[in-house]
mmCIF entry with sequence, helices, sheets and N, C-alpha, C, O atoms, coordinates in Angstrom:
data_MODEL
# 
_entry.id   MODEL 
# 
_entity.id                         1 
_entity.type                       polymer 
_entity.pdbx_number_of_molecules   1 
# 
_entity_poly.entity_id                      1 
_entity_poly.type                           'polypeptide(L)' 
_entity_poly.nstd_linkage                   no 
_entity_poly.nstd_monomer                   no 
_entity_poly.pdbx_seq_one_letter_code       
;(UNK)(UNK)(UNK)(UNK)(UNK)(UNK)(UNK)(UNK)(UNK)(UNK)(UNK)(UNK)(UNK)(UNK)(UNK)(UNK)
(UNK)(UNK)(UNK)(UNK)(UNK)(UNK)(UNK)(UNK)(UNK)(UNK)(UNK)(UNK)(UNK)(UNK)(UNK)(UNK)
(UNK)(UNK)(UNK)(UNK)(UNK)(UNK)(UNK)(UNK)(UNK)(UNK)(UNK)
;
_entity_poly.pdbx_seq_one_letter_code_can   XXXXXXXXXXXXXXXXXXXXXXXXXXXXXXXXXXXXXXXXXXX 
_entity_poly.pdbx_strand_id                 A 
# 
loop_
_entity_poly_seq.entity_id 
_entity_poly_seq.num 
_entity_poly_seq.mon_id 
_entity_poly_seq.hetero 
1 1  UNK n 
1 2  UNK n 
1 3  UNK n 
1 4  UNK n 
1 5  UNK n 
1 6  UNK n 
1 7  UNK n 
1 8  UNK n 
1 9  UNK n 
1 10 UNK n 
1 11 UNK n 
1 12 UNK n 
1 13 UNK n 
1 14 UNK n 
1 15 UNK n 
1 16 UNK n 
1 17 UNK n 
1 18 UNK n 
1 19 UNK n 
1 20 UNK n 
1 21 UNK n 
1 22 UNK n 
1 23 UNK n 
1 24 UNK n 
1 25 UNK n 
1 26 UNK n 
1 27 UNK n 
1 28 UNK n 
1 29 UNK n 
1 30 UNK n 
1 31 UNK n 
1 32 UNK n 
1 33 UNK n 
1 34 UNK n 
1 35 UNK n 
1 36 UNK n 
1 37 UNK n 
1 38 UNK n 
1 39 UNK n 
1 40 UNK n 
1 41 UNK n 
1 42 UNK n 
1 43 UNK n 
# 
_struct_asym.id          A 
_struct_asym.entity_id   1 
# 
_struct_conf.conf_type_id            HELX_P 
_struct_conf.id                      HELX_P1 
_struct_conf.pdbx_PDB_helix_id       AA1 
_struct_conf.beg_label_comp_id       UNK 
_struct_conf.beg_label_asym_id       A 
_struct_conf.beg_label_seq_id        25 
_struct_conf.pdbx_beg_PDB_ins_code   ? 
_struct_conf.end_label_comp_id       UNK 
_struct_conf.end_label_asym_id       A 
_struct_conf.end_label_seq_id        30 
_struct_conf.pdbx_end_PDB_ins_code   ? 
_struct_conf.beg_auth_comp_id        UNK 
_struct_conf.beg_auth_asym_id        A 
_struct_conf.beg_auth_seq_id         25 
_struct_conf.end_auth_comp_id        UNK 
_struct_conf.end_auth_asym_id        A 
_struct_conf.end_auth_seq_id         30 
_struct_conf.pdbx_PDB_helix_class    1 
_struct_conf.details                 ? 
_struct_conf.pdbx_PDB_helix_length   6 
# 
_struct_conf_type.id          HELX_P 
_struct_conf_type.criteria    ? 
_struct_conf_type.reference   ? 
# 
_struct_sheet.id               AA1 
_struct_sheet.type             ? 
_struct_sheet.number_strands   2 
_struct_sheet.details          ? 
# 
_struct_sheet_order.sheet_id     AA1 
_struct_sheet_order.range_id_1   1 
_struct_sheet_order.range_id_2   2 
_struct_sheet_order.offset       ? 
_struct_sheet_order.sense        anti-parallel 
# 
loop_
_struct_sheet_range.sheet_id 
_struct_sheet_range.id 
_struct_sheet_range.beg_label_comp_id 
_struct_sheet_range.beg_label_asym_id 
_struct_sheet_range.beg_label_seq_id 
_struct_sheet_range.pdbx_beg_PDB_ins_code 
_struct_sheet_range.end_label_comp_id 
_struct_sheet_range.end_label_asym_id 
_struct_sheet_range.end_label_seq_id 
_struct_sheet_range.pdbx_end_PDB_ins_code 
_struct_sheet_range.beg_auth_comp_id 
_struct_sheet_range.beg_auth_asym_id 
_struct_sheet_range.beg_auth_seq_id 
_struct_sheet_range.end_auth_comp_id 
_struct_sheet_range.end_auth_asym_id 
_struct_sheet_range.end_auth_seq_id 
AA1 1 UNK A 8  ? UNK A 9  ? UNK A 8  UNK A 9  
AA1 2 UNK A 16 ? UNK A 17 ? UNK A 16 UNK A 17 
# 
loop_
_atom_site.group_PDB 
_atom_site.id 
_atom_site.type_symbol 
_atom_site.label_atom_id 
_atom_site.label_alt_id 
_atom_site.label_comp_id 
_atom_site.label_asym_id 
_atom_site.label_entity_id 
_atom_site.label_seq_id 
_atom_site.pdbx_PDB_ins_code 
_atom_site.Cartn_x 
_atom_site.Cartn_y 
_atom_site.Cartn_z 
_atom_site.occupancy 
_atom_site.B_iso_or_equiv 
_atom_site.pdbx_formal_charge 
_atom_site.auth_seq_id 
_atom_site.auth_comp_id 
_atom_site.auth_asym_id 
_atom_site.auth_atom_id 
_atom_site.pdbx_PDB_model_num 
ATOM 1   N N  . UNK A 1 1  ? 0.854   -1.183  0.000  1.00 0.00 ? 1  UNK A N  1 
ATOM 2   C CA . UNK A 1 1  ? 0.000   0.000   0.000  1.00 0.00 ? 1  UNK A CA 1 
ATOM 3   C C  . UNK A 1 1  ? 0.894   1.239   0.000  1.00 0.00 ? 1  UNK A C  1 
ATOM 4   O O  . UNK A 1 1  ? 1.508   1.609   1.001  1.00 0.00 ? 1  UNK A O  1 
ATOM 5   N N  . UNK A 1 2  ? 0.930   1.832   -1.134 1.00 0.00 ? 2  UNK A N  1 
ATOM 6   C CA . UNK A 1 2  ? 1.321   3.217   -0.823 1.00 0.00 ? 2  UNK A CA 1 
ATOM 7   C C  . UNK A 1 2  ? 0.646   4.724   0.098  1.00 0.00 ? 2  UNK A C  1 
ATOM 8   O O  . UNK A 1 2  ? -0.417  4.678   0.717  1.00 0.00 ? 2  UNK A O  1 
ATOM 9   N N  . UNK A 1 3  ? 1.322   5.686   0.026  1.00 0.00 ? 3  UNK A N  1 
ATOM 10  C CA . UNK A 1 3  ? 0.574   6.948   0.377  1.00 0.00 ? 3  UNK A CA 1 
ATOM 11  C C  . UNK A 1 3  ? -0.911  7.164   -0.142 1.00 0.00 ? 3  UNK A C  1 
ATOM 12  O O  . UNK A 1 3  ? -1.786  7.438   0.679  1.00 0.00 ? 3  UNK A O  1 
ATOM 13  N N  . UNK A 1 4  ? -1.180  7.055   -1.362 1.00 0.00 ? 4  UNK A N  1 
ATOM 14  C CA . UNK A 1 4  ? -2.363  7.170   -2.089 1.00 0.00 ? 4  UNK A CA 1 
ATOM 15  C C  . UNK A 1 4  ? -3.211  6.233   -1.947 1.00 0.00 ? 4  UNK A C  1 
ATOM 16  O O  . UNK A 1 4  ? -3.986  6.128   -2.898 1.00 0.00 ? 4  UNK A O  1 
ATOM 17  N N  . UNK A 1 5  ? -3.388  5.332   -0.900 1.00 0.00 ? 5  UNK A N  1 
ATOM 18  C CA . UNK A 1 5  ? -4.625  4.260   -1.136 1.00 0.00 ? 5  UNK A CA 1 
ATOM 19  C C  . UNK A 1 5  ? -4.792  4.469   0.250  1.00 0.00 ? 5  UNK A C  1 
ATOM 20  O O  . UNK A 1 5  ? -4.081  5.206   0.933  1.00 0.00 ? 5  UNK A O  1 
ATOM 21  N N  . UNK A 1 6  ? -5.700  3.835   0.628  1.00 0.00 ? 6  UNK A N  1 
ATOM 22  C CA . UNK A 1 6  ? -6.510  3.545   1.686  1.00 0.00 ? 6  UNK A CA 1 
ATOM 23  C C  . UNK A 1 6  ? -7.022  2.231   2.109  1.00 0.00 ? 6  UNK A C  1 
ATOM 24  O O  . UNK A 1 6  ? -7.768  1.743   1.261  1.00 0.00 ? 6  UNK A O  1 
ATOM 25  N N  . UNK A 1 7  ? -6.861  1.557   3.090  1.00 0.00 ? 7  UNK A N  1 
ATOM 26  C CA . UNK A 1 7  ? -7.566  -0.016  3.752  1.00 0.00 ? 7  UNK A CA 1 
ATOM 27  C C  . UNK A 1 7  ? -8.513  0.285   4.345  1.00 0.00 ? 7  UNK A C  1 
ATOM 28  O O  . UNK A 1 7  ? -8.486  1.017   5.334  1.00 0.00 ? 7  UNK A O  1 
ATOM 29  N N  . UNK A 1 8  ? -10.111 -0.507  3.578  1.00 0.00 ? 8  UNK A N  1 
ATOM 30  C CA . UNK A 1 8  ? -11.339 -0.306  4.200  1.00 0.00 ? 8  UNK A CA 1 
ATOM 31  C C  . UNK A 1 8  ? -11.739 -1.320  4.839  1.00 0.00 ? 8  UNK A C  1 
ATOM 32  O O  . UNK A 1 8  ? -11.343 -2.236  4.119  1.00 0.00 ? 8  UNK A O  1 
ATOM 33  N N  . UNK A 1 9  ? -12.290 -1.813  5.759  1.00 0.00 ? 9  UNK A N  1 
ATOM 34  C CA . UNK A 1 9  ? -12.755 -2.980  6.530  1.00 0.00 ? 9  UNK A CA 1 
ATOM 35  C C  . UNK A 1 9  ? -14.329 -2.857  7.032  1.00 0.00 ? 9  UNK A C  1 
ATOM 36  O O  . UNK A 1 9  ? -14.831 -2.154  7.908  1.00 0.00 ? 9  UNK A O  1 
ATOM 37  N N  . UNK A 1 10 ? -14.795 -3.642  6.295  1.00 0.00 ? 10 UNK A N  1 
ATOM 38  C CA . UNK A 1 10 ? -16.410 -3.465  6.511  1.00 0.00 ? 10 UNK A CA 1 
ATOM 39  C C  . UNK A 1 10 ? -16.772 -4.619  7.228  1.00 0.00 ? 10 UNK A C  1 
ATOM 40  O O  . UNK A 1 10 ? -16.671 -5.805  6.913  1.00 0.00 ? 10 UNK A O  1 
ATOM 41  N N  . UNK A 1 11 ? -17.354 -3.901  8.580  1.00 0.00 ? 11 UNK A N  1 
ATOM 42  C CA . UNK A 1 11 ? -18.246 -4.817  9.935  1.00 0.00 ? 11 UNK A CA 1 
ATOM 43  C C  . UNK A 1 11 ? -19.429 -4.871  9.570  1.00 0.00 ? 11 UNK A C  1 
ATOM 44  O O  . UNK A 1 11 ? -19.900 -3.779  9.250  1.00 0.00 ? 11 UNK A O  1 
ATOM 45  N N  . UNK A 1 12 ? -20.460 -6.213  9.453  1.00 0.00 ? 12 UNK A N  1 
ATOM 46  C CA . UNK A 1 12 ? -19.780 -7.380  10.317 1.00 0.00 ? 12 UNK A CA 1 
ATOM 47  C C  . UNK A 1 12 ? -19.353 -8.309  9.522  1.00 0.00 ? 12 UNK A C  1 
ATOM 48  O O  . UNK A 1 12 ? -18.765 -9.221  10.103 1.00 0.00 ? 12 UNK A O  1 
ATOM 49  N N  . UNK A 1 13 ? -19.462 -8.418  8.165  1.00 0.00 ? 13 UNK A N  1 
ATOM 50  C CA . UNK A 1 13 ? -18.680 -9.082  7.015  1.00 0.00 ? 13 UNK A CA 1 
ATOM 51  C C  . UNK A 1 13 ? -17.428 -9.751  7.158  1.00 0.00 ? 13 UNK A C  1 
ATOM 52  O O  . UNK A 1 13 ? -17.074 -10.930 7.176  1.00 0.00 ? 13 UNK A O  1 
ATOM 53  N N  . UNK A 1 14 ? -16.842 -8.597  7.259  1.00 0.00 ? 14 UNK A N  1 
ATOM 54  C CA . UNK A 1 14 ? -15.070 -8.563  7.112  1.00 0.00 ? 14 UNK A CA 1 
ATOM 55  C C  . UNK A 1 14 ? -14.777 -8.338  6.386  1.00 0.00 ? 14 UNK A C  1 
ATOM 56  O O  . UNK A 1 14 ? -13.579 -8.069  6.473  1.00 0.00 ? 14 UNK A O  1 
ATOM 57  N N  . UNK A 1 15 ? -15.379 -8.167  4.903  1.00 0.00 ? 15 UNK A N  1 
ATOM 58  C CA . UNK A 1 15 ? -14.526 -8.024  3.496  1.00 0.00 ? 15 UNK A CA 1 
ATOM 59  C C  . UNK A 1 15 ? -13.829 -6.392  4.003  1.00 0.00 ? 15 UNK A C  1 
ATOM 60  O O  . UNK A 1 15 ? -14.207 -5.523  4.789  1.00 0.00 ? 15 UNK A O  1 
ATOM 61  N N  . UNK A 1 16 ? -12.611 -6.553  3.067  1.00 0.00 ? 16 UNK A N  1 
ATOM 62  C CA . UNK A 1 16 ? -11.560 -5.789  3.032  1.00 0.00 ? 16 UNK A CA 1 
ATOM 63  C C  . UNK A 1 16 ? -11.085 -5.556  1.753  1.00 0.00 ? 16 UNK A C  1 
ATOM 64  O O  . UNK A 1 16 ? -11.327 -6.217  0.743  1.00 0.00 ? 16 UNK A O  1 
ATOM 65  N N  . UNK A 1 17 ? -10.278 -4.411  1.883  1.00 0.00 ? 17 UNK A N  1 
ATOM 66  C CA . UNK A 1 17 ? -9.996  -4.021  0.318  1.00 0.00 ? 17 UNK A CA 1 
ATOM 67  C C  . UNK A 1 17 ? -8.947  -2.961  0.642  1.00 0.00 ? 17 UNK A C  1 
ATOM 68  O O  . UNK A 1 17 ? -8.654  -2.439  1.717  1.00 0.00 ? 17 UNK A O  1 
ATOM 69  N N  . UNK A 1 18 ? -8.357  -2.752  -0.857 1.00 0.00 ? 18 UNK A N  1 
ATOM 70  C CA . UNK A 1 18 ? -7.225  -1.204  -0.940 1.00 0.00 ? 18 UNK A CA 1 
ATOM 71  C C  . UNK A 1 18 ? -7.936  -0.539  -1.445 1.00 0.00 ? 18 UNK A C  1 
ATOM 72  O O  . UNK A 1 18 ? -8.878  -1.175  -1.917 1.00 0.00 ? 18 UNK A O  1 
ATOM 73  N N  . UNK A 1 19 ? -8.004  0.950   -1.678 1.00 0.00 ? 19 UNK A N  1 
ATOM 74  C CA . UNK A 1 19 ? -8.604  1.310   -2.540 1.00 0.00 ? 19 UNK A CA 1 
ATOM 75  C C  . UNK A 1 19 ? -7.804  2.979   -2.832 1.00 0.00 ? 19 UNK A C  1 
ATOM 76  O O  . UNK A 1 19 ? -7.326  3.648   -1.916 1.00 0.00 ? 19 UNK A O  1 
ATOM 77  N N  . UNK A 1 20 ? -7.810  3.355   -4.137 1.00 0.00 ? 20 UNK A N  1 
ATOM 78  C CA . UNK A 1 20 ? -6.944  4.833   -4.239 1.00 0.00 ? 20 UNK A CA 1 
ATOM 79  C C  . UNK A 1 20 ? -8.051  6.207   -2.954 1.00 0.00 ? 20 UNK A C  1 
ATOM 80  O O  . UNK A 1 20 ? -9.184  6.257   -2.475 1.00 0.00 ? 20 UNK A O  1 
ATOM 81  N N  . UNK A 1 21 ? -7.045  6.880   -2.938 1.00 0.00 ? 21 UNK A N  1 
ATOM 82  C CA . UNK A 1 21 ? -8.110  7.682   -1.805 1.00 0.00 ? 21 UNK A CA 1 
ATOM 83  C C  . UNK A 1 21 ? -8.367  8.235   -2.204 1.00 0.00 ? 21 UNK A C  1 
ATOM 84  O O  . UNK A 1 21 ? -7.453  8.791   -2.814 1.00 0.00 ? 21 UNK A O  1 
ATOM 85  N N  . UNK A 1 22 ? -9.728  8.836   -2.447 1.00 0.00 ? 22 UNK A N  1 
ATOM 86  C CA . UNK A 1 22 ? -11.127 9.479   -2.745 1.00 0.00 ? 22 UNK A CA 1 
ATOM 87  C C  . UNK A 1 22 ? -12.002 8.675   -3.055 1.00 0.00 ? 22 UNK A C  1 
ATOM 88  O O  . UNK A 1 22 ? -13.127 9.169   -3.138 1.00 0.00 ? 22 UNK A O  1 
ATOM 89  N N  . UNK A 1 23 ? -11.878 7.178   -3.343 1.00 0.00 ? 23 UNK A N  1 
ATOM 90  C CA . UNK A 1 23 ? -12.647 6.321   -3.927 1.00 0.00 ? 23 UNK A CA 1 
ATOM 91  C C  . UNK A 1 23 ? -13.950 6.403   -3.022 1.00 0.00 ? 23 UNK A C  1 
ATOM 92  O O  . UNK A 1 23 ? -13.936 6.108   -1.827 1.00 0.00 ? 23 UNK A O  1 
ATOM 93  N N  . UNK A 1 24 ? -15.357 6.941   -3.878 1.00 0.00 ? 24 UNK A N  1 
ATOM 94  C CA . UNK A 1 24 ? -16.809 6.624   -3.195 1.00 0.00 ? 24 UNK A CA 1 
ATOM 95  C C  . UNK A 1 24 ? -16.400 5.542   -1.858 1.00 0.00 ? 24 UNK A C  1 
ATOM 96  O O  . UNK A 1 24 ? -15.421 4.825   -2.065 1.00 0.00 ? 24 UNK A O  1 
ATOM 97  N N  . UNK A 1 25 ? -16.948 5.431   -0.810 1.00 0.00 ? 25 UNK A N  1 
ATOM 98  C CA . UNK A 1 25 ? -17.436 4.429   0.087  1.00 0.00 ? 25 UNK A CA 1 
ATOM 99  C C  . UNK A 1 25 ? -18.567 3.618   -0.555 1.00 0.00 ? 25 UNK A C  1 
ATOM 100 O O  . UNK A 1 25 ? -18.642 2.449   -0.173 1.00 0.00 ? 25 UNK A O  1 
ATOM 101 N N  . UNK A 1 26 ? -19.377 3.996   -1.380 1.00 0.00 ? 26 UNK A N  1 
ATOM 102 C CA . UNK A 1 26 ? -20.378 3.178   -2.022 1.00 0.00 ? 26 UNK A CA 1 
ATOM 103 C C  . UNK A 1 26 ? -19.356 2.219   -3.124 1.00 0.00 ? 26 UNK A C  1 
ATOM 104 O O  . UNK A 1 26 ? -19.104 1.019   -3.013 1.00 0.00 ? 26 UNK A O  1 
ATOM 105 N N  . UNK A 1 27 ? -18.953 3.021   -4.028 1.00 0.00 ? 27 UNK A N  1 
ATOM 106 C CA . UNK A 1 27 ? -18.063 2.324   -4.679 1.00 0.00 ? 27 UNK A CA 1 
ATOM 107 C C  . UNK A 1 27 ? -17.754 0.961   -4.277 1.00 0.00 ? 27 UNK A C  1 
ATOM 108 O O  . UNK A 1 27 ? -18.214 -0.154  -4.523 1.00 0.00 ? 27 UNK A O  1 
ATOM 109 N N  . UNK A 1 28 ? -16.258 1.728   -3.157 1.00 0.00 ? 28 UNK A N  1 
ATOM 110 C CA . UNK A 1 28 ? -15.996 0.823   -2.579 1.00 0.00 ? 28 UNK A CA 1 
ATOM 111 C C  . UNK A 1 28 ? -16.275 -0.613  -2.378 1.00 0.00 ? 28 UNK A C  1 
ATOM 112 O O  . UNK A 1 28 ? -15.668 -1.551  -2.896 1.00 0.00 ? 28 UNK A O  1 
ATOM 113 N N  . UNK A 1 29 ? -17.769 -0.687  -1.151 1.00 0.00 ? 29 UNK A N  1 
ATOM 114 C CA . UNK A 1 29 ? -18.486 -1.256  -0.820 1.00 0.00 ? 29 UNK A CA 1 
ATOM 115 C C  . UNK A 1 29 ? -19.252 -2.344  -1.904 1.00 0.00 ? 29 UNK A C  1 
ATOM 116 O O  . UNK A 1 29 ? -19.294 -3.570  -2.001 1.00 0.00 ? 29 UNK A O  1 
ATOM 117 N N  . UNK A 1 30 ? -19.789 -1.275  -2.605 1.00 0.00 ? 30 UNK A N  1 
ATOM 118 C CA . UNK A 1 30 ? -20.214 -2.534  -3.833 1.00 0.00 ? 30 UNK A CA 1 
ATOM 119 C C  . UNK A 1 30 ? -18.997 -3.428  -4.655 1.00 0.00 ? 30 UNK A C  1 
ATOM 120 O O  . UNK A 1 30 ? -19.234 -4.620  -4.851 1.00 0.00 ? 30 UNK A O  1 
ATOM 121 N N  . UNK A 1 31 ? -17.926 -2.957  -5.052 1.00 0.00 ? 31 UNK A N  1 
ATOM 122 C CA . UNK A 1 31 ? -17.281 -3.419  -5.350 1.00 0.00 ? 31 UNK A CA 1 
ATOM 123 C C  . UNK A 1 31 ? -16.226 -4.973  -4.680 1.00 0.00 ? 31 UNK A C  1 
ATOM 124 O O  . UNK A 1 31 ? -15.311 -5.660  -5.134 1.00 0.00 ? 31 UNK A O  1 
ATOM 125 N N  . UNK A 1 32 ? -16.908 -4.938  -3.591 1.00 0.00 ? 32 UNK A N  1 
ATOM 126 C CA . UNK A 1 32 ? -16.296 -5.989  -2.219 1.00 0.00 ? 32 UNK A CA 1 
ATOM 127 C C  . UNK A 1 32 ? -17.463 -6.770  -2.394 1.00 0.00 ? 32 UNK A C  1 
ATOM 128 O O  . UNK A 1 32 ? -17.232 -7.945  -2.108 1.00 0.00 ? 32 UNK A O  1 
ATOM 129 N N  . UNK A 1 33 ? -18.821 -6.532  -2.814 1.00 0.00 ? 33 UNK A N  1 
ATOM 130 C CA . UNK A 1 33 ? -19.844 -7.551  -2.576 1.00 0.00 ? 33 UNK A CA 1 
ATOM 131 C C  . UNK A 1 33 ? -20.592 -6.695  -1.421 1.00 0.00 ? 33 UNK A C  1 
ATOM 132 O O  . UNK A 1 33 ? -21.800 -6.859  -1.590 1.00 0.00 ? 33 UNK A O  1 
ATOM 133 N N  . UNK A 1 34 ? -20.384 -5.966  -0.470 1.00 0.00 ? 34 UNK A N  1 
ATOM 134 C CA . UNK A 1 34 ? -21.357 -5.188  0.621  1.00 0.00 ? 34 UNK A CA 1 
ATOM 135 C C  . UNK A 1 34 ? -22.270 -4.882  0.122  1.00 0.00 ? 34 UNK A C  1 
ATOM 136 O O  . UNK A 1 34 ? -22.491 -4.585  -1.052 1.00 0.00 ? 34 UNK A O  1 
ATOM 137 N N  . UNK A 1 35 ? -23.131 -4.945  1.319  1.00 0.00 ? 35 UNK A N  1 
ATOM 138 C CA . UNK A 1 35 ? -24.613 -3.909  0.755  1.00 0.00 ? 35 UNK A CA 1 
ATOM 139 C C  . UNK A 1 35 ? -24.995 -3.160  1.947  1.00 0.00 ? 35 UNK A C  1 
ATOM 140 O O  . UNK A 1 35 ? -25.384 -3.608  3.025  1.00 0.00 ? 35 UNK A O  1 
ATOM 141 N N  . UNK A 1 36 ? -24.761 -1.518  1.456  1.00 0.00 ? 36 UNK A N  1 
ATOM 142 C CA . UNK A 1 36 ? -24.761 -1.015  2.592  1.00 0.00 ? 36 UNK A CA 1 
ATOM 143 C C  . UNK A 1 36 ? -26.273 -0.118  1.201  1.00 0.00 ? 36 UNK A C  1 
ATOM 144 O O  . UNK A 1 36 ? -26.340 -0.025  -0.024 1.00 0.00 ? 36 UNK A O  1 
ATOM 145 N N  . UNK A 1 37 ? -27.291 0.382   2.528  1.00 0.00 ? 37 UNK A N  1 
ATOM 146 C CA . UNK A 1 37 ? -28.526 1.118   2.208  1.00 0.00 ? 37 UNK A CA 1 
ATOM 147 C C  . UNK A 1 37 ? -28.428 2.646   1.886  1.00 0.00 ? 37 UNK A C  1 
ATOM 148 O O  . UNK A 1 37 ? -28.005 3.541   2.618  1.00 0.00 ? 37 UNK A O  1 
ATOM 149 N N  . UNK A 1 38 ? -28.747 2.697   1.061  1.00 0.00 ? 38 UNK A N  1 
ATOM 150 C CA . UNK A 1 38 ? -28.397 4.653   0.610  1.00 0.00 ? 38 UNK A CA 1 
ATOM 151 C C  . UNK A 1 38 ? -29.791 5.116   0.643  1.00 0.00 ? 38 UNK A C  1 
ATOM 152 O O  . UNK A 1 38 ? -30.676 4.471   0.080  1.00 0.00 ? 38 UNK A O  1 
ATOM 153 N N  . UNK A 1 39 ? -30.065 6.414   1.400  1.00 0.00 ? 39 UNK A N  1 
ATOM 154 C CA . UNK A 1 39 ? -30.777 6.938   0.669  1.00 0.00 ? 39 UNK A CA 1 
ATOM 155 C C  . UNK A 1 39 ? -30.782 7.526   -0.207 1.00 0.00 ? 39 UNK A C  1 
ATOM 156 O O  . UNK A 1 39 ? -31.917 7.786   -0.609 1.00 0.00 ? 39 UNK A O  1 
ATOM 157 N N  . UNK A 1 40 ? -29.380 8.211   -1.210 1.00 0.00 ? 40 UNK A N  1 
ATOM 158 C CA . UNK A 1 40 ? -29.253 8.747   -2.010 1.00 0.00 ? 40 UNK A CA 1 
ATOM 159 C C  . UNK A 1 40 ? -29.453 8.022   -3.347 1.00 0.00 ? 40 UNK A C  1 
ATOM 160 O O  . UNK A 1 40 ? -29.323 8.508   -4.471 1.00 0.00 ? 40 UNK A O  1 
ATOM 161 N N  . UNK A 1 41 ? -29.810 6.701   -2.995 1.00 0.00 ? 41 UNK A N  1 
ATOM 162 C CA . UNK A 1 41 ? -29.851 5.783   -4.143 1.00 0.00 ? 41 UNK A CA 1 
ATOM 163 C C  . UNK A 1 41 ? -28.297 5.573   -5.005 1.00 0.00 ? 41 UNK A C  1 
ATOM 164 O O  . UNK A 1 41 ? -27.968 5.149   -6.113 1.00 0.00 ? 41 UNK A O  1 
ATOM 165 N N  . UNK A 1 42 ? -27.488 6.213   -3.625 1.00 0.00 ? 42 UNK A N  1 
ATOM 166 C CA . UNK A 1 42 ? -25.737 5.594   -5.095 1.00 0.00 ? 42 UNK A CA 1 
ATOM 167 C C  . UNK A 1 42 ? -25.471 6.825   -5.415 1.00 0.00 ? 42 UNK A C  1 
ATOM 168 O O  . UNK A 1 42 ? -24.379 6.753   -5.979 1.00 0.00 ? 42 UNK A O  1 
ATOM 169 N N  . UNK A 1 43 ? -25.899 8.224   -5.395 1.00 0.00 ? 43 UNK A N  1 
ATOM 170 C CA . UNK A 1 43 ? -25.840 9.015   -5.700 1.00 0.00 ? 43 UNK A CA 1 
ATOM 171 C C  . UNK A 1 43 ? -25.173 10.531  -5.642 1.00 0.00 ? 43 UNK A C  1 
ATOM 172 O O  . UNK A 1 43 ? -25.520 11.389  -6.453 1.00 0.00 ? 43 UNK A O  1 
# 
């Protein structure tokens, strides 16, 4: 992991990931398989 990424750890799952920093948290998240509830619809 360099300066530019970030380690996310999503409870109560566990999936984990690198990700460059600014990357959405939705992004993120979907991209691991999570399903986290928006009201923004993703948006």
């Amino acid at each position: 992991m360099n300066k530019d990424e970030v380690k996310l750890l999503f409870n109560p799952s566990g999936q984990r990931g690198t990700f460059p920093k600014g990357t959405v948290l939705l992004d993120a998240a979907r991209s691991l398989g999570v399903d986290i509830d928006s009201v923004c619809g993703g948006r």
